[in-house]
C-alpha positions as a Python dict, from the first residue, in 0.01 Angstrom:
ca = {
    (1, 'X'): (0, 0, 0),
    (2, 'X'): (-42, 336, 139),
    (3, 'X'): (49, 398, 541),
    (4, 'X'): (-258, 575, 726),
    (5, 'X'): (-213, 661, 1094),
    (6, 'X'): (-570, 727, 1272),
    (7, 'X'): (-505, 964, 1592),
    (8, 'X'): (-787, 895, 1805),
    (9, 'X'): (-995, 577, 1818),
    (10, 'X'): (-1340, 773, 1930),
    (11, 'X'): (-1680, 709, 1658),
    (12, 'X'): (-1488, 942, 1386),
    (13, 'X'): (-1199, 733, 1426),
    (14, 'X'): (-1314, 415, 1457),
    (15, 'X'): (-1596, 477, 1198),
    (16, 'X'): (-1347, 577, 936),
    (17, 'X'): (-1061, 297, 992),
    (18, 'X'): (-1369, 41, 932),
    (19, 'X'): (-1439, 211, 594),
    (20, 'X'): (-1122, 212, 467),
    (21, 'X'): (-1011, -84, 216),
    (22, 'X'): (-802, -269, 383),
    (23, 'X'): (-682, -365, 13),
    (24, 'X'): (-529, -10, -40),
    (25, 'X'): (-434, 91, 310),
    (26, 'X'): (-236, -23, 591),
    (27, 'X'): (-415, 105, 871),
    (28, 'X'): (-291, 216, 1249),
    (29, 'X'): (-530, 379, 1475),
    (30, 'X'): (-356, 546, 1788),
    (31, 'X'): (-613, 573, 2055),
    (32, 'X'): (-559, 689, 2444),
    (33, 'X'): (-910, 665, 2549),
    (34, 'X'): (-908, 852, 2900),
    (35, 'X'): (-1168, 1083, 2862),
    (36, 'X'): (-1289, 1008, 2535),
    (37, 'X'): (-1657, 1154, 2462),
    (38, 'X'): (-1843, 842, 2323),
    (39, 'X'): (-1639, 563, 2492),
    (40, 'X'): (-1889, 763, 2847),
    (41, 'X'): (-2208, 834, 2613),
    (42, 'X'): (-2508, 683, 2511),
    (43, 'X'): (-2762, 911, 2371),
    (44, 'X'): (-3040, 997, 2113),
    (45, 'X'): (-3047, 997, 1747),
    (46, 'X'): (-3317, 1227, 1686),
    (47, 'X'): (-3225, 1564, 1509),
    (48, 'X'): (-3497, 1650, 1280),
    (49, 'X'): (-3649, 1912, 1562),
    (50, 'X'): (-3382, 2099, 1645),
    (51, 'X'): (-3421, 2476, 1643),
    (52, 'X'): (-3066, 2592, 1592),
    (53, 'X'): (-3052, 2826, 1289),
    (54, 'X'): (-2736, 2706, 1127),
    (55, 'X'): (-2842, 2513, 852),
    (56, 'X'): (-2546, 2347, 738),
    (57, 'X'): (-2508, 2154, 1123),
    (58, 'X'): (-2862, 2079, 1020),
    (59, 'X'): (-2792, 1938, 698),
    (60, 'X'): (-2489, 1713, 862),
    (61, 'X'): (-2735, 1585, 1097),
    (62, 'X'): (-3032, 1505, 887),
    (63, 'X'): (-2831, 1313, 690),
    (64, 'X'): (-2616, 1151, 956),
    (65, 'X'): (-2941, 1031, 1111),
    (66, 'X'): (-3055, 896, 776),
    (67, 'X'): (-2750, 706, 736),
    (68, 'X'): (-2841, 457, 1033),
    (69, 'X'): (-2993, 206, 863),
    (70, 'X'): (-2638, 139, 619),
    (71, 'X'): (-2460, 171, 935),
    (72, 'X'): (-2654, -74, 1102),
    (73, 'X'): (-2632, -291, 807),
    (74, 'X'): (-2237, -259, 721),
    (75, 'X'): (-2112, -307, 1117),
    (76, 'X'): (-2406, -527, 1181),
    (77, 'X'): (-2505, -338, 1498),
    (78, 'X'): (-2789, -496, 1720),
    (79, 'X'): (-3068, -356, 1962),
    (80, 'X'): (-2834, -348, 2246),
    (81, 'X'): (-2620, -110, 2020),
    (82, 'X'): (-2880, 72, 1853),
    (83, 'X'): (-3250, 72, 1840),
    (84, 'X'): (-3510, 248, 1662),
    (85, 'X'): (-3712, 332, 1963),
    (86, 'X'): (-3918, 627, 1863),
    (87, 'X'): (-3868, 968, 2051),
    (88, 'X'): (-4109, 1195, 2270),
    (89, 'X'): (-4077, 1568, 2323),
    (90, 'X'): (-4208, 1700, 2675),
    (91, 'X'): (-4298, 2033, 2599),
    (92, 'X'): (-4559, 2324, 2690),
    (93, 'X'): (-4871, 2295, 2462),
    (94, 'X'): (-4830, 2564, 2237),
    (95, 'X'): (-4413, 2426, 2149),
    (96, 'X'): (-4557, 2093, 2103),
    (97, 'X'): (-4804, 2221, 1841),
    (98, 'X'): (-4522, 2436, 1693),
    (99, 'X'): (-4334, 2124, 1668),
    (100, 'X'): (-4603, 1887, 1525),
    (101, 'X'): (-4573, 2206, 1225),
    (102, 'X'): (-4187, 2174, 1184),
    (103, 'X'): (-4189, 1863, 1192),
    (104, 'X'): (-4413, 1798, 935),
    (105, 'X'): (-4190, 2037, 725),
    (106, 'X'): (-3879, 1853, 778),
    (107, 'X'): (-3980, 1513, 703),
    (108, 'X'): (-4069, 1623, 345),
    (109, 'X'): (-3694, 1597, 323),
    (110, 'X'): (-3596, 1372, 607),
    (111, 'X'): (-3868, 1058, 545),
    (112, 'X'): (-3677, 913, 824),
    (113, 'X'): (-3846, 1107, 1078),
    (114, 'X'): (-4169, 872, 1075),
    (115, 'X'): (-4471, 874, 1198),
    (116, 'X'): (-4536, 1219, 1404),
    (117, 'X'): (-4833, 1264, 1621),
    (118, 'X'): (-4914, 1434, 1931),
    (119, 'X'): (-5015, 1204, 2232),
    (120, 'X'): (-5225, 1297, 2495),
    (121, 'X'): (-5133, 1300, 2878),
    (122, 'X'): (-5274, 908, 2849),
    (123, 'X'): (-5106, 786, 2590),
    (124, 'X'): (-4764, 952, 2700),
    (125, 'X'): (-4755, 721, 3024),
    (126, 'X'): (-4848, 430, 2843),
    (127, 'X'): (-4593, 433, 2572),
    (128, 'X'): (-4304, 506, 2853),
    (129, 'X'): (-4442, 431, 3223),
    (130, 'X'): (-4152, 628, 3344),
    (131, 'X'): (-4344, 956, 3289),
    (132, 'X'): (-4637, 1113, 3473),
    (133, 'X'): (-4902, 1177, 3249),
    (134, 'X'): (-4833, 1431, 2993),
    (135, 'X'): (-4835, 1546, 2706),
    (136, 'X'): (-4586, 1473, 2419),
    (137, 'X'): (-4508, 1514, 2070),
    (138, 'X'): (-4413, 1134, 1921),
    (139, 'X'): (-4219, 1073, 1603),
    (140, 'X'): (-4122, 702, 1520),
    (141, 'X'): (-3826, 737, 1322),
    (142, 'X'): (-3617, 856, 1659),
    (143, 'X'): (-3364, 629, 1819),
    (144, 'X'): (-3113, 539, 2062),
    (145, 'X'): (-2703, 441, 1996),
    (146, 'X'): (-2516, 329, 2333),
    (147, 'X'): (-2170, 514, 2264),
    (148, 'X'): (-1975, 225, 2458),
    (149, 'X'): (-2105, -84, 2289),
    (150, 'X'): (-2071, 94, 1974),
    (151, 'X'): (-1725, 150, 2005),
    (152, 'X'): (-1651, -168, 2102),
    (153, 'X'): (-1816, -340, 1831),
    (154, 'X'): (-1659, -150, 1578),
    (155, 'X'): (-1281, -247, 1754),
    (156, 'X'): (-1361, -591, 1722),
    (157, 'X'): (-1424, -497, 1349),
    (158, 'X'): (-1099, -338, 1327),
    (159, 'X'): (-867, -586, 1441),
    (160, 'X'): (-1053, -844, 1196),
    (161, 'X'): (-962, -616, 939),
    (162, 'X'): (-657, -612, 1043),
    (163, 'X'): (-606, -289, 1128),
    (164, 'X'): (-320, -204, 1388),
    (165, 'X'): (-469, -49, 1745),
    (166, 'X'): (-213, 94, 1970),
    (167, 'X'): (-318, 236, 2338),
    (168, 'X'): (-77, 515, 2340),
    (169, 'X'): (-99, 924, 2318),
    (170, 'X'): (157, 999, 2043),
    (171, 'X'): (269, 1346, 1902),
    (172, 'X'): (374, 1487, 1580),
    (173, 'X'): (625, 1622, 1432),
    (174, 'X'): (752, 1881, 1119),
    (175, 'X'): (1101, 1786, 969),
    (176, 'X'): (1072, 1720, 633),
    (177, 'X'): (812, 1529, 687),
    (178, 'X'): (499, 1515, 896),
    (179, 'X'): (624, 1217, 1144),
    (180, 'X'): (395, 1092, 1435),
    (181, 'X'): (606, 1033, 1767),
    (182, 'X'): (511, 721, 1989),
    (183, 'X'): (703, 673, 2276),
    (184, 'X'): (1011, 920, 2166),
    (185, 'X'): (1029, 701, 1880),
    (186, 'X'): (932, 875, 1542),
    (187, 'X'): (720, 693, 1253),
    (188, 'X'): (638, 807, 902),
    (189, 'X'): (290, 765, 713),
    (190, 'X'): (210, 860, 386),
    (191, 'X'): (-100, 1034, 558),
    (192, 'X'): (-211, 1137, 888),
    (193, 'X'): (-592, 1200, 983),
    (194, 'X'): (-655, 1378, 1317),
    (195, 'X'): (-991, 1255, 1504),
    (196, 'X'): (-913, 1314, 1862),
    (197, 'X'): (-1189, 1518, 1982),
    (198, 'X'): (-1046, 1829, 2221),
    (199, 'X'): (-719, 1732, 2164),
    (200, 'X'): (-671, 1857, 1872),
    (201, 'X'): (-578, 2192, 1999),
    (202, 'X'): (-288, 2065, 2148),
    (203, 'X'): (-155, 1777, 1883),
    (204, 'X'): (-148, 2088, 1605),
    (205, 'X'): (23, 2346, 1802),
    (206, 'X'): (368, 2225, 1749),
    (207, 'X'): (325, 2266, 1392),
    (208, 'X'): (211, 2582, 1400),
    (209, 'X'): (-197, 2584, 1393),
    (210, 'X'): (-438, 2744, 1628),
    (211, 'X'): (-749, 2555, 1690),
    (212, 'X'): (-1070, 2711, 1757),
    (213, 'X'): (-1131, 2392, 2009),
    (214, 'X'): (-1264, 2401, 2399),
    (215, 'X'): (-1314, 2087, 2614),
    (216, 'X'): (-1664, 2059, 2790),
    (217, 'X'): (-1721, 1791, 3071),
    (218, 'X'): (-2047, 1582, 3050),
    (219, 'X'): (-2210, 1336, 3319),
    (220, 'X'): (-2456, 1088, 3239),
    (221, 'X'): (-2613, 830, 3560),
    (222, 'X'): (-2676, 476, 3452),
    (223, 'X'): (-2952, 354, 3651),
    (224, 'X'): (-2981, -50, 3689),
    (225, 'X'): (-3392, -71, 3763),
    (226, 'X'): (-3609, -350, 3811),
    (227, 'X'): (-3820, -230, 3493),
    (228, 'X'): (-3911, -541, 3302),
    (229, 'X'): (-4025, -427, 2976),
    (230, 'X'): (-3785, -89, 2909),
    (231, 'X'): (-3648, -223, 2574),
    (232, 'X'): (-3952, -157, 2414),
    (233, 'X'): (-3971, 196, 2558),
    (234, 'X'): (-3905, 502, 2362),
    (235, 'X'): (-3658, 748, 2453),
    (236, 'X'): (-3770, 1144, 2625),
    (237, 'X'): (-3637, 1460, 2544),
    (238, 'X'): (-3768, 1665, 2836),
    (239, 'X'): (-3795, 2017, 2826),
    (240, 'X'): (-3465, 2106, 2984),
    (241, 'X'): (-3094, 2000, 2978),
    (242, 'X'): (-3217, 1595, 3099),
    (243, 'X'): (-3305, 1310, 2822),
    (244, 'X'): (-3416, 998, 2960),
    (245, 'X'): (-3270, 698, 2736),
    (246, 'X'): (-3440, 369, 2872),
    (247, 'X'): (-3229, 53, 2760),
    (248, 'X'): (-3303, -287, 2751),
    (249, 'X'): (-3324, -491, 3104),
    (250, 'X'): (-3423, -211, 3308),
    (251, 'X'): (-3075, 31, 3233),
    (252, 'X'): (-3198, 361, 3216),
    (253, 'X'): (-2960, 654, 3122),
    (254, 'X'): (-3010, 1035, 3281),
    (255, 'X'): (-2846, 1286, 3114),
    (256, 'X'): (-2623, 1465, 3033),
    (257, 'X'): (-2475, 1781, 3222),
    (258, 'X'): (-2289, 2026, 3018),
    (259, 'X'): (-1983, 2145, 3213),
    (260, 'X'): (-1782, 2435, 3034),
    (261, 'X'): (-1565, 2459, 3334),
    (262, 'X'): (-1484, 2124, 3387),
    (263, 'X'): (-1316, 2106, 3099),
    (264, 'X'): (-1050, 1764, 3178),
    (265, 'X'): (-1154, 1660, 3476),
    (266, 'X'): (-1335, 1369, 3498),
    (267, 'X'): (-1421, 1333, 3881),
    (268, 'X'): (-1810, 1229, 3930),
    (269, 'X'): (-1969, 1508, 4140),
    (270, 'X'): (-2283, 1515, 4388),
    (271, 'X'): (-2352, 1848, 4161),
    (272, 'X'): (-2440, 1672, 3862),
    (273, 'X'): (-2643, 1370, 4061),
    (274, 'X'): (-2840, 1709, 4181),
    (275, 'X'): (-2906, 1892, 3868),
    (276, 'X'): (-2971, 1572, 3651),
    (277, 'X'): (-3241, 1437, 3911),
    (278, 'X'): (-3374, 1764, 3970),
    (279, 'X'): (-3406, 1852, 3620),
    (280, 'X'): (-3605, 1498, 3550),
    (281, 'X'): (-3825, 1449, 3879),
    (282, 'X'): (-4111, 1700, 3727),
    (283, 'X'): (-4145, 1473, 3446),
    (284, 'X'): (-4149, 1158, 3613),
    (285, 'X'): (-4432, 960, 3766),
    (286, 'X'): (-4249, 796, 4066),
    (287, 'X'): (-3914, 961, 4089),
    (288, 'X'): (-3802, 793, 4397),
    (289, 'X'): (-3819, 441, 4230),
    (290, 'X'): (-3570, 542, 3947),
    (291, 'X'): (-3339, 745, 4121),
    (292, 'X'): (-3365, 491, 4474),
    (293, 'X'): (-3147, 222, 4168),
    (294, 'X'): (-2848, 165, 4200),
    (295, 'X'): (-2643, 379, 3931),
    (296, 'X'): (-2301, 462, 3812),
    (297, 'X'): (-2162, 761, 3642),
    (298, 'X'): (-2074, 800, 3285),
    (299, 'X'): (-1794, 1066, 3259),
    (300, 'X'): (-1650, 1192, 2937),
    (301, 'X'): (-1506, 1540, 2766),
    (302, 'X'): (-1645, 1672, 2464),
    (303, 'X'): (-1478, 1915, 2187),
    (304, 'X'): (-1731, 2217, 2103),
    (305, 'X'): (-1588, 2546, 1841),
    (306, 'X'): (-1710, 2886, 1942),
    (307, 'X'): (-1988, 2853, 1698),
    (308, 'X'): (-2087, 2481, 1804),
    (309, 'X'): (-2040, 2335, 1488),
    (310, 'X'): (-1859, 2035, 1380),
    (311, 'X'): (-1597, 2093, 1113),
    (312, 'X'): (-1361, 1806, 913),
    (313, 'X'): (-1173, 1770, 604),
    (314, 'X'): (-810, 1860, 460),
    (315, 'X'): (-536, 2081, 640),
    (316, 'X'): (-292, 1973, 396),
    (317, 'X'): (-282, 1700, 150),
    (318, 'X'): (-107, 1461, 393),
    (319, 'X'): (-302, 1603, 687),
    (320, 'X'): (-687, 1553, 754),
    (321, 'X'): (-927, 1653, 1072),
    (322, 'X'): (-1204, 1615, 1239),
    (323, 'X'): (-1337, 1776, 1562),
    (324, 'X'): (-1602, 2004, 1733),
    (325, 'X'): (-1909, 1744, 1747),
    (326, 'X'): (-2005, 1890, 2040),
    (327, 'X'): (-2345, 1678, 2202),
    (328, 'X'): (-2459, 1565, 1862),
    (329, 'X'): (-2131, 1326, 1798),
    (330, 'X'): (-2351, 1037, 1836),
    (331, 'X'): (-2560, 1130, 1552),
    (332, 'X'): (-2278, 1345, 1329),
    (333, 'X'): (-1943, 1129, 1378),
    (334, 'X'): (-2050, 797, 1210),
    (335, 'X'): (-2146, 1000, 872),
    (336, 'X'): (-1819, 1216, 883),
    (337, 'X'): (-1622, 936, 947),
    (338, 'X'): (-1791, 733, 618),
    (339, 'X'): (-1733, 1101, 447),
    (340, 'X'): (-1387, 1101, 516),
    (341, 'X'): (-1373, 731, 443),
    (342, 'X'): (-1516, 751, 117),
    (343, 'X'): (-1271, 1031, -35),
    (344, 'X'): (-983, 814, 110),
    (345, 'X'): (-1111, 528, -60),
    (346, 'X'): (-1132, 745, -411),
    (347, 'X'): (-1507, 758, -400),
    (348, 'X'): (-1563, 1088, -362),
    (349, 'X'): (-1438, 1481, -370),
    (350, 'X'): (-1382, 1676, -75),
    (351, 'X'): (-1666, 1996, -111),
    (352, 'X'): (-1844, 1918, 220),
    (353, 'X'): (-1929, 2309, 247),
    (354, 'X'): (-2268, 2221, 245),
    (355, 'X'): (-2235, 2059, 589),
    (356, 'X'): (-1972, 2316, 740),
    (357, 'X'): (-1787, 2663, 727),
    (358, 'X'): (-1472, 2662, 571),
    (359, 'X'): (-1217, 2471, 803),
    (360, 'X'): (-1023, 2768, 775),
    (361, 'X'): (-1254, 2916, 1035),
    (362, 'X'): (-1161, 2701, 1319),
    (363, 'X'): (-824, 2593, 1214),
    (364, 'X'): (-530, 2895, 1098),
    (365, 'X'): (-179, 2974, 1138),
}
């Protein structure tokens, strides 16, 4: 049976170890979550309007989105983890009608998009009370994944599987060997995959790699309302940096802030209370009731390249990576994680170039 080590127990990570066969592979996943990206995210699975012009981060995500429905499935993930919820766009008229267009284009290829129409300042208030009437670009096949219950469904998985989950921040090491380090004790594996968001940088310079990795802070509020009915509610994409992500029981999520200079630190700031509420009040049709809740802070530290792109596959033979999802790792890291599963597993071949550069342009000596 063939040793894998799994550095870094975020939804790559965690994804991956619960693909593996646990008939061919004996599986430890190292995991020091402090910090971690999804273990502080909830967010919105909704990709097929984005506007960025690389088409291969396009092509991940389409197909990442479409892949829901066998996630759901395989990890047996209910409405308090995910939910198709539908998605609205707040935008000026003319974007909204631009949008209706692309969309339209896109779901020729992407039928998971849905139904797509454009609601009027009426029916935009009815479908999510939350809003002031206005109006909105719909498409049904949008939903919402709650990073932290996701994660924590899938570790339950994994130790049912019996796959080995160790709390500690290890390091590695180049004798003759690639050797992972936990607690100056060293361990061999017959192959190591790397899925430790920003970290990377630093786990691969001892042997020699520069990473093409920066750490960005992000802060999300939780809001606990009195909102009866918000599970049926679909989620908001407002024109700015806010989404509005109701939950079920009246838990509504604000967010999230994208903090290039916070980098680490994981301190809740008045700052981001400020910006978030600011950014959402416009939009809202009684702002004081939402943001009068009481709330907590969601705090995490994503991994972005300098081209915002997501990149993952082989450094060596015994080596594999994953990093860079940036603020689309809810919607990207499940499908690279079954990806990197499935050639593991023997299943498939490892030319993801239509979903990425080369990985020699974010990884080199």
């Amino acid at each position: 049976m063939e040793k894998i080590a799994i550095i870094g127990g975020g939804i790559i990570g965690l994804t991956l170890a619960n693909y593996l066969d646990n008939k061919k592979f004996d599986v430890t996943l190292y995991d020091q979550s402090t910090g971690q990206a999804t273990g502080a995210s909830a967010g919105i699975i909704s990709p097929w309007l984005s506007k960025r012009r690389n088409k291969q981060w396009y092509a991940l995500a389409k197909d990442g989105a479409n892949f829901f429905p066998q996630l759901i499935q395989d990890f047996d993930l209910d409405d308090s983890i995910y939910q198709r919820s539908g998605t609205l766009l707040l935008r000026k008229q003319k974007q909204l009608e631009e949008l209706y267009e692309l969309a339209k284009k896109r779901r020729e290829e992407a039928a998971a998009i849905g139904e797509i129409r454009l609601f009027t300042e009426a029916e935009t208030a009815e479908h999510l009370p939350l809003l002031k009437p206005t109006a909105a670009l719909h498409i049904s096949g949008g939903g919402r994944l709650d990073g932290i219950a996701y994660l924590q469904r899938l570790r339950s998985l994994a130790k049912n599987k019996g796959i080995h989950l160790v709390n500690q921040s290890i390091t590695l090491k180049q004798t003759a060997s690639l050797q992972v380090v936990v607690d100056k004790q060293t361990v061999n594996y017959d192959r190591i995959i790397l899925t430790p968001g920003p970290h990377l940088k630093n786990l691969l310079k001892p042997l020699g790699y520069h990473t093409d990795i920066r750490p960005q802070k992000g802060q999300l509020l939780a809001f606990q309302t009195d909102y009866t009915e918000s599970a049926n509610w679909p989620v908001a994409m407002l024109d700015g940096e806010a989404d509005l992500i109701p939950f079920a029981e009246g838990k509504i999520l604000l967010g999230a802030t994208h903090e290039n200079d916070g980098s680490w630190d994981l301190t809740a700031t008045k700052e981001a209370f400020k910006q978030l509420i600011c950014g959402a009040s416009e939009f809202l049709a009684d702002p004081a009731r939402l943001f009068s809740a009481p709330y907590n802070y969601r705090i995490g530290t994503r991994a972005y390249t300098s081209d915002f792109a997501p990149f993952f596959g082989l450094l060596r033979n015994e080596l594999l990576v994953a990093s860079g999802l940036g603020s689309s790792g809810l919607t990207t890291g499940p499908y690279i994680g079954y990806l990197l599963a499935n050639y593991l597993n023997g299943k498939t071949i490892t030319d993801w170039s239509a979903y990425q550069k080369p990985l020699e342009n974010y990884i080199h000596r």
